[in-house]
Backbone as CSV, one residue per row, in Angstrom:
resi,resn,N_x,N_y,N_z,CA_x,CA_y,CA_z,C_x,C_y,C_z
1,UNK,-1.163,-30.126,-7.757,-0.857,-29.580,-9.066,0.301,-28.592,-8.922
2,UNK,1.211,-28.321,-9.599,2.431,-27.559,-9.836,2.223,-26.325,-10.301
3,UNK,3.133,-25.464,-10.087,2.753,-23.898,-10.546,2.721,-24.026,-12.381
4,UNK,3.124,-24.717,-12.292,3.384,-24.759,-13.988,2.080,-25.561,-14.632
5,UNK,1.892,-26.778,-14.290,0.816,-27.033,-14.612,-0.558,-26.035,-14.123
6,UNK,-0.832,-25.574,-13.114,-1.874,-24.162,-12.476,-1.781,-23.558,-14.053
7,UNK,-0.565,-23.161,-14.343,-0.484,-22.044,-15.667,-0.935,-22.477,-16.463
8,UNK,-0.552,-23.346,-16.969,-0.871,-24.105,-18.325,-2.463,-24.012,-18.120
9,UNK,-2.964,-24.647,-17.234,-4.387,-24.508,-16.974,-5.244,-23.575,-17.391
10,UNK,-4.850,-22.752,-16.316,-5.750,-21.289,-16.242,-5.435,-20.582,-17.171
11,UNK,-4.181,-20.804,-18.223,-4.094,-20.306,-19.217,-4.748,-20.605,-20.591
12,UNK,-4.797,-21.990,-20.407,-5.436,-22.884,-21.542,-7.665,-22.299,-21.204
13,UNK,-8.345,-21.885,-19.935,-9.239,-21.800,-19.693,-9.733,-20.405,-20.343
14,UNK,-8.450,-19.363,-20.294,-8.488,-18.129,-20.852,-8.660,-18.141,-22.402
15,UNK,-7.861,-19.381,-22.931,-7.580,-19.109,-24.717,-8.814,-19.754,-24.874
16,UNK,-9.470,-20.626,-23.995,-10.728,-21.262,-25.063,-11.826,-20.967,-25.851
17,UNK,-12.175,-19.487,-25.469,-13.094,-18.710,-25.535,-12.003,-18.102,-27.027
18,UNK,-11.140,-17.611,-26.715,-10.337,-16.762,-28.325,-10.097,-17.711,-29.239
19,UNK,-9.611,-19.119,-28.802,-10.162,-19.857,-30.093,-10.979,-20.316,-30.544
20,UNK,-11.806,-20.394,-30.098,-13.284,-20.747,-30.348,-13.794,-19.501,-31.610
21,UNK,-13.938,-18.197,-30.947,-13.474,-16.923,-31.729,-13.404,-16.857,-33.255
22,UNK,-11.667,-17.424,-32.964,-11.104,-17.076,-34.250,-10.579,-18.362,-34.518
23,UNK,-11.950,-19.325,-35.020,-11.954,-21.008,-35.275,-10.301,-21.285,-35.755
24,UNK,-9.787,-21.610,-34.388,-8.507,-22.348,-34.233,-8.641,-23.074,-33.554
25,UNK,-8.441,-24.355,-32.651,-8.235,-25.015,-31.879,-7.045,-25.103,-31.122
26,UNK,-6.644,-25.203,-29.874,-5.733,-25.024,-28.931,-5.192,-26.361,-29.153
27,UNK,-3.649,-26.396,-29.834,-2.947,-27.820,-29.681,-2.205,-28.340,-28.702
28,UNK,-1.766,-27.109,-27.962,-0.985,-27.487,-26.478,-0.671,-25.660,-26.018
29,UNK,-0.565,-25.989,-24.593,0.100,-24.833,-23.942,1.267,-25.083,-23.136
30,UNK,2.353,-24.899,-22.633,3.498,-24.559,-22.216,4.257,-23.852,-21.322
31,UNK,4.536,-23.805,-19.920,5.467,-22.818,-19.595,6.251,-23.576,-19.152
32,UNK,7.740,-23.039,-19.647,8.918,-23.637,-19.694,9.862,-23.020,-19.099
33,UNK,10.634,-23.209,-18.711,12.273,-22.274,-17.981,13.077,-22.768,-19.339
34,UNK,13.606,-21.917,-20.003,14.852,-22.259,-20.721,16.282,-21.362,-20.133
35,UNK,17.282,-21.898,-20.051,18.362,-20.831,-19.758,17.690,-19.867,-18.184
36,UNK,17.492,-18.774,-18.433,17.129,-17.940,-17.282,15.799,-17.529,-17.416
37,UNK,15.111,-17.652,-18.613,13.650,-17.578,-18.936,12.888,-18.110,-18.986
38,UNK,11.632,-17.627,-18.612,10.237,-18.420,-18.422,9.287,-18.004,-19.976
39,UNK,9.106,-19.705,-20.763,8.098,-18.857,-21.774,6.649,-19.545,-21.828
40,UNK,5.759,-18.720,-21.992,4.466,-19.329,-22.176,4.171,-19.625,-23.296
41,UNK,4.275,-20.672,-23.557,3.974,-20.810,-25.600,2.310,-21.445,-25.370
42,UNK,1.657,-20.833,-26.415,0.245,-21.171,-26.948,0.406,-22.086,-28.509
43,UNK,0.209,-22.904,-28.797,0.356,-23.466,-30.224,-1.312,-23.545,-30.417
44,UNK,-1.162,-22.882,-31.429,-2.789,-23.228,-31.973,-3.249,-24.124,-33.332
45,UNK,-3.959,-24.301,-34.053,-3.914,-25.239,-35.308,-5.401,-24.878,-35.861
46,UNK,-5.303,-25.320,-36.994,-6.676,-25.333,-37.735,-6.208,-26.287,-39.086
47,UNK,-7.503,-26.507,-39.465,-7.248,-27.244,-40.807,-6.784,-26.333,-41.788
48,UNK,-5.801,-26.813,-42.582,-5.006,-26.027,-43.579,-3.929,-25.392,-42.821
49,UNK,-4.063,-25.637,-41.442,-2.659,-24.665,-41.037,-3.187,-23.264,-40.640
50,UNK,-2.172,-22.961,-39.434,-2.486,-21.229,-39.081,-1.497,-20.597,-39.946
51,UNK,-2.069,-19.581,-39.936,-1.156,-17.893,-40.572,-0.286,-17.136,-39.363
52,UNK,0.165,-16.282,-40.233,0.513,-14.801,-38.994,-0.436,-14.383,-38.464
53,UNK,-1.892,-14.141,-39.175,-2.674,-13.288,-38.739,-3.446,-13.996,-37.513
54,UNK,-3.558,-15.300,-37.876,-4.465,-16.183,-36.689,-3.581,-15.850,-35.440
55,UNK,-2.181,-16.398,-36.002,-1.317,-16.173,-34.291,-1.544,-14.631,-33.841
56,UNK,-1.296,-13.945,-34.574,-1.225,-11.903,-34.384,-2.648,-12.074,-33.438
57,UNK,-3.609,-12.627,-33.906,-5.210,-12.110,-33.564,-5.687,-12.829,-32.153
58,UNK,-4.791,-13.930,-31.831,-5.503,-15.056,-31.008,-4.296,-14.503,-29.800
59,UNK,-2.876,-13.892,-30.205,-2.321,-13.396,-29.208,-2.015,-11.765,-28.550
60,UNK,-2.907,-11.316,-29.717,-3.387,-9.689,-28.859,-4.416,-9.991,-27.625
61,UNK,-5.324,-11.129,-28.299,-6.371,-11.300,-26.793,-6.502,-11.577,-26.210
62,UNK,-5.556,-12.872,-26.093,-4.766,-13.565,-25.023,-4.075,-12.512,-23.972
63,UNK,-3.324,-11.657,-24.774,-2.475,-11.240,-23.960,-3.270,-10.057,-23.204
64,UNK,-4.439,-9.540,-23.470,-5.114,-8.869,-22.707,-5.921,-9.532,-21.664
65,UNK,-6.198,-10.505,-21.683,-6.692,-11.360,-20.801,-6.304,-12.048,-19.783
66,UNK,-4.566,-12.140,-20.077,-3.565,-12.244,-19.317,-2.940,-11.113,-18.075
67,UNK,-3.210,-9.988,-18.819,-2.718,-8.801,-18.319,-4.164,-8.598,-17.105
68,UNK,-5.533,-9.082,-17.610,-6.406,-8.206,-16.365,-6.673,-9.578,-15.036
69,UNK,-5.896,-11.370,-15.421,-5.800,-12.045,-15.017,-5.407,-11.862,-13.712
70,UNK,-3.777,-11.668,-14.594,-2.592,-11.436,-13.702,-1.940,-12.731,-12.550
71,UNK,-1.915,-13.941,-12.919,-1.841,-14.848,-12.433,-0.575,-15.257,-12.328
72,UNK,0.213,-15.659,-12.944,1.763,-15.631,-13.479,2.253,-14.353,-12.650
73,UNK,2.880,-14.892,-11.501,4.252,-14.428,-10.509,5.144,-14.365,-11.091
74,UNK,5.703,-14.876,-12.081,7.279,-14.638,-12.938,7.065,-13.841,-14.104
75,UNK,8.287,-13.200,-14.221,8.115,-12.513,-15.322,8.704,-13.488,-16.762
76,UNK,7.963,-13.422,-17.843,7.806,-14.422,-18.925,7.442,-14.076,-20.466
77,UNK,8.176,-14.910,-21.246,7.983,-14.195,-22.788,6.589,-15.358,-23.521
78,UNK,6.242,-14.082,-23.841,4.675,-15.042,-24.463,4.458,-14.899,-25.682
79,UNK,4.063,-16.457,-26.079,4.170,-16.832,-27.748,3.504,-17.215,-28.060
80,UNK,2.888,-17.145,-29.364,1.750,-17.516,-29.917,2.021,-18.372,-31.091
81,UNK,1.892,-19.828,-31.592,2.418,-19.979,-32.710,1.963,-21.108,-33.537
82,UNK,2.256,-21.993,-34.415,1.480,-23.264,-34.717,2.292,-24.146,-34.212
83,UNK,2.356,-25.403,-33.741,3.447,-26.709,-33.488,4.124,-26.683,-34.459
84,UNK,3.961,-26.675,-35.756,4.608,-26.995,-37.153,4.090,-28.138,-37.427
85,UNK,5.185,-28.664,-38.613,5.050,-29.667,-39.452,5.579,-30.883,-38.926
86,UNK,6.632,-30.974,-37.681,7.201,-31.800,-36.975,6.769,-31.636,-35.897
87,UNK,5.608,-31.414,-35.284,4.914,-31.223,-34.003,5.547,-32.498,-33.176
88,UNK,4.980,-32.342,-31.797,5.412,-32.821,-30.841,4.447,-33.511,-30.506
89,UNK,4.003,-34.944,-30.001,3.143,-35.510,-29.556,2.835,-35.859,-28.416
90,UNK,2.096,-35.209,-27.925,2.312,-35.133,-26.249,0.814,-35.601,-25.340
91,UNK,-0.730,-35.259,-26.414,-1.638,-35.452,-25.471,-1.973,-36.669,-26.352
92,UNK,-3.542,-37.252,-25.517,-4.222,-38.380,-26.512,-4.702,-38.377,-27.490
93,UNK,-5.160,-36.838,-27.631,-6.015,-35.963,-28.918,-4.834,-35.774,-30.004
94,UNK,-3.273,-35.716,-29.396,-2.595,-35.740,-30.917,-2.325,-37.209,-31.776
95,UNK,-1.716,-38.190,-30.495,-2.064,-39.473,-30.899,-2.964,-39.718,-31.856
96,UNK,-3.926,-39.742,-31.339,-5.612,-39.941,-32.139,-5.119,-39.287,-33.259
97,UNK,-4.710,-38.195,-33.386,-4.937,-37.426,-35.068,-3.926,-37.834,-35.641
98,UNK,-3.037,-38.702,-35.124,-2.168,-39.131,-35.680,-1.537,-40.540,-36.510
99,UNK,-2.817,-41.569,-36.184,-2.531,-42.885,-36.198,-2.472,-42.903,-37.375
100,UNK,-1.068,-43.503,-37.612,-1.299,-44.422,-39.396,-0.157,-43.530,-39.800
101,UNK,0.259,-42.529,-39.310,1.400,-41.629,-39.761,2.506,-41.939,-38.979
102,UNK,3.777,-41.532,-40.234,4.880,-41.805,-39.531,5.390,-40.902,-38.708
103,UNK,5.722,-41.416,-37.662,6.441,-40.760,-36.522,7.749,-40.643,-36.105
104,UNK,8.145,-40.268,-35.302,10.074,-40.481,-34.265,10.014,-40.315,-32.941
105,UNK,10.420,-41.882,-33.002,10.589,-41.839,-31.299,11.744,-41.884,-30.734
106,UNK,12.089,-40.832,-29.608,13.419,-40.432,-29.314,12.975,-40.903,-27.132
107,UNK,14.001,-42.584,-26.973,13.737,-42.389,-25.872,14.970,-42.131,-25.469
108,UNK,14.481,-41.973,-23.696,15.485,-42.058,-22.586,16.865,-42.410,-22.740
109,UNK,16.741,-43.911,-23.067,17.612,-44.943,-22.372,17.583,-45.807,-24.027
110,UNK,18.722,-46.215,-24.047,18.236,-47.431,-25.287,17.830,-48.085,-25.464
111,UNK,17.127,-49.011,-26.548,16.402,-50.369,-26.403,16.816,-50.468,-27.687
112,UNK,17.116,-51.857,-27.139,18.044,-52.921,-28.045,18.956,-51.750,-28.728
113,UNK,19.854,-51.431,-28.176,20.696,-50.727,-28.641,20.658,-48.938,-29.177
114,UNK,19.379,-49.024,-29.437,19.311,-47.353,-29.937,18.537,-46.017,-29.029
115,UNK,18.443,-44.911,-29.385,17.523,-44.590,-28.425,16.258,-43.863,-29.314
116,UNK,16.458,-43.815,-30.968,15.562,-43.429,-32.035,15.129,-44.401,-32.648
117,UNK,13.587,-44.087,-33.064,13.070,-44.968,-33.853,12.188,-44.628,-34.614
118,UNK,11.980,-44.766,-35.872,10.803,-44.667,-36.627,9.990,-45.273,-37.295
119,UNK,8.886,-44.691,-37.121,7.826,-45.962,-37.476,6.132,-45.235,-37.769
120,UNK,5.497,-45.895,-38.218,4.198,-46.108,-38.321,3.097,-46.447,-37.064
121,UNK,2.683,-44.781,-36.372,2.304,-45.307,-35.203,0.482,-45.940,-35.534
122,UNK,0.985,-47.265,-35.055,-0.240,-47.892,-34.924,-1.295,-47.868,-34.134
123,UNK,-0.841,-47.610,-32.513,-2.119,-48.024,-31.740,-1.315,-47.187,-30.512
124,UNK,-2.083,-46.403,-29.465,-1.318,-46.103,-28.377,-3.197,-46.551,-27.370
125,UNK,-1.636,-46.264,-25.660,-3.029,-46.538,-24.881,-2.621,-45.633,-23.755
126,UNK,-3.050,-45.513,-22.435,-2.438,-44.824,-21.249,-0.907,-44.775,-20.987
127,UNK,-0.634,-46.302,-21.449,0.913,-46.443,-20.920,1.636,-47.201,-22.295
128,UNK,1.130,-47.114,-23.342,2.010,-47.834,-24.557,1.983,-46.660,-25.490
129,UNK,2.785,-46.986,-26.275,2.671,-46.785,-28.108,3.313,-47.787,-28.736
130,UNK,2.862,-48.086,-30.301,2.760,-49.226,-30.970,2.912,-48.492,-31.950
131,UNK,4.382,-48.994,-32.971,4.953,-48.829,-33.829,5.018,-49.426,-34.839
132,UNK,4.553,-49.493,-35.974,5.299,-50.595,-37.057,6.459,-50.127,-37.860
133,UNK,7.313,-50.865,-37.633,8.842,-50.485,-38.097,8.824,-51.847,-39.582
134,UNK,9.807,-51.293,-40.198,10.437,-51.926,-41.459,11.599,-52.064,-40.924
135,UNK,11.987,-53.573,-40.910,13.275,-54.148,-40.171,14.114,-54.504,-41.954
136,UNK,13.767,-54.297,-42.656,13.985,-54.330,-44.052,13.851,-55.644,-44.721
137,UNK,13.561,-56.642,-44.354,12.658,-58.200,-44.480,11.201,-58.044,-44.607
138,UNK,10.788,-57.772,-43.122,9.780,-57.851,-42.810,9.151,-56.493,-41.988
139,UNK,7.711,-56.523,-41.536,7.647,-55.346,-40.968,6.721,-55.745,-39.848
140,UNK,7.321,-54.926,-38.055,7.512,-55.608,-37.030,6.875,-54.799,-36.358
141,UNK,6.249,-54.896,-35.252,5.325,-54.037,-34.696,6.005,-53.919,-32.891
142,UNK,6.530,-52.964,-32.762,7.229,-52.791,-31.417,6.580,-51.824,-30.695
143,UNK,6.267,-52.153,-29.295,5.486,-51.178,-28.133,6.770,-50.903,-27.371
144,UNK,6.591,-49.344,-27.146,7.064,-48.886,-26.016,6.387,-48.248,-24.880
145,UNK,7.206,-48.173,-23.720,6.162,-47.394,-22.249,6.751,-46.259,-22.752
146,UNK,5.194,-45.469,-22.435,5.173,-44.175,-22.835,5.997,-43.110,-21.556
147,UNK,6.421,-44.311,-20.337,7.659,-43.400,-19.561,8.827,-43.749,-20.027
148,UNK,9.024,-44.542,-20.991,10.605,-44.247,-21.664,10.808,-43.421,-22.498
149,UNK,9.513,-42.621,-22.984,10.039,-41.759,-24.118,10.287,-40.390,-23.770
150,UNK,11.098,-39.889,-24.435,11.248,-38.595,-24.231,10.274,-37.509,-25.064
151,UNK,10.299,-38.210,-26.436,9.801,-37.267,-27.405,9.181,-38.354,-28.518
152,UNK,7.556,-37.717,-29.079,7.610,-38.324,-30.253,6.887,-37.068,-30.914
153,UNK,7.197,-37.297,-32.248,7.105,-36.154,-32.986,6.787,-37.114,-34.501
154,UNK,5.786,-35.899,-35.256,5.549,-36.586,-36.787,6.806,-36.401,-37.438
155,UNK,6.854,-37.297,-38.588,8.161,-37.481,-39.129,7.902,-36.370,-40.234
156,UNK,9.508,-35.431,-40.735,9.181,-34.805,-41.441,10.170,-35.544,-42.708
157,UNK,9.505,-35.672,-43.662,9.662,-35.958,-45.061,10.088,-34.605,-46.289
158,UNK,11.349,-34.183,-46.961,11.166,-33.714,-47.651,11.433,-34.344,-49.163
């Protein structure tokens, strides 16, 4: 296991107990290098959506729990926040909450020419996702390996 994944871990073992708490559910955890910084992002969720106050409340206790931890060797900016409305789809549990909604898939490398796509995710498994796209005729159901993608994310509609 990687220092980063260790974090994510033992960090995710710390919040379960504060969301449980303050009925949020943990949607993903994070530590990232951007530029010269290390950040620990917490995304939390609930039905109807989190507030300020859920993030304010779930990351005062976090962060005390962090502090008598003390696990994290780097020094790092820590965030508390919701995914949003264009969340990121990353475990099986978002999949799952996700089927039947439209999505964007942003891979690697191109296929058949592009490297975006959107669609109606239908079905995923360990190593697929299953799309139904509108080819503007008809409507076509395309799998990709879930190691070509870079990113899939719910589609945002305004």
């Amino acid at each position: 296991m990687s220092k980063r994944e260790n974090y994510e871990l033992r960090t995710e073992e710390l919040l379960k107990p504060i969301a449980d708490a303050n009925h949020v559910e943990i949607y993903d955890v994070e530590y990232v290098k951007e530029g010269s910084d290390w950040y620990l992002r917490c995304y939390i969720d609930k039905e109807g959506g989190v507030n300020i106050n859920d993030c304010e409340a779930v990351s005062r206790a976090l962060s005390d729990e962090l502090d008598k931890a003390d696990f994290i060797e780097d020094a790092y900016i820590f965030e508390v926040s919701s995914p949003g409305l264009g969340r990121q789809l990353k475990k099986d549990k978002h999949f799952q909450k996700s089927l039947l909604s439209e999505v964007d898939v942003k891979c690697y490398k191109p296929v058949n020419g592009s490297k975006d796509f959107t669609g109606i995710l239908k079905a995923f498994d360990e190593n697929t996702i299953t799309l139904e796209m509108d080819s503007g005729q008809k409507k076509e159901e395309v799998i990709f390996n879930r190691k070509d993608i870079a990113a899939v994310r719910l589609t945002l509609d305004f």
